[in-house]
N, C-alpha and C positions, 0 to 999 in steps of 0.2 A: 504494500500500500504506500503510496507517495502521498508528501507533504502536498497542501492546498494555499495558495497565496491571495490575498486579499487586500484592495489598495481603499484604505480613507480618506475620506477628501473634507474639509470644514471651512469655511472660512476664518478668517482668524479674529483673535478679541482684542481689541484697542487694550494697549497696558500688558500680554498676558508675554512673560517672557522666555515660557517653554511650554509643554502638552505632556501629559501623563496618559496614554492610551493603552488601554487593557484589554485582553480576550478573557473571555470566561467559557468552558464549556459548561451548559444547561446543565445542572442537578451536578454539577461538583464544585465546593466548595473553592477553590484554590484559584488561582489566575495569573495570569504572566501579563507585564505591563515593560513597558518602554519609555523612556521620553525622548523627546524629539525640540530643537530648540527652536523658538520662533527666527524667522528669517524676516528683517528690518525691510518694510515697503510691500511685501507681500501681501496679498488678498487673499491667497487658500492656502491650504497645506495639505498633501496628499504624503500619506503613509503608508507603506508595504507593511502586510503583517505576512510575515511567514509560518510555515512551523502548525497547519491549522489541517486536522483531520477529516476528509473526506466523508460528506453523511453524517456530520456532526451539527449540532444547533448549538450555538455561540452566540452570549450577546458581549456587542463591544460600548468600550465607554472612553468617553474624551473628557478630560480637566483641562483646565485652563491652571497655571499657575503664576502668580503675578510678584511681584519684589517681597511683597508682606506675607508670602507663605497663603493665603487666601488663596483657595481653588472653588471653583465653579464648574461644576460637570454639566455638559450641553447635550450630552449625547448618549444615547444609550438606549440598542436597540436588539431583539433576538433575532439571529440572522441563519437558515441552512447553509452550509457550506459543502458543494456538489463538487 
């Protein structure tokens, strides 16, 4: 069985100076997370998630994390992944 790849795309938040984006697989506890740092002028940000189990439902989530340690989660949603 091969890994499944999956790209996120969000616009980005005035002020946020990285992203904390996590997979979860549905009904297991545990979750793998990244961060990804904001790029200055930018409008989106598209993130590869690799490493993601075919036939699996995953929901993913996006923080926003800003100089004060204050995050803001925008996203998060349960996704098949084929």
């Amino acid at each position: 069985m091969s890994d499944t790849v999956i790209i996120l795309s969000w616009d980005t938040v005035p002020g946020a100076l990285k992203y904390r984006v996590c997979a979860q697989e549905i009904g297991v506890s545990s979750k793998t997370c990244v961060e990804t740092q904001s790029t200055s002028g930018a409008k989106r940000i598209d993130r590869r998630i690799t490493g993601l189990k075919p036939g699996v439902n995953y929901t993913f989530s996006i923080e926003a994390i800003f100089k004060s340690k204050y995050r803001f989660s925008f996203f998060g949603v349960g996704l098949p992944v084929v």
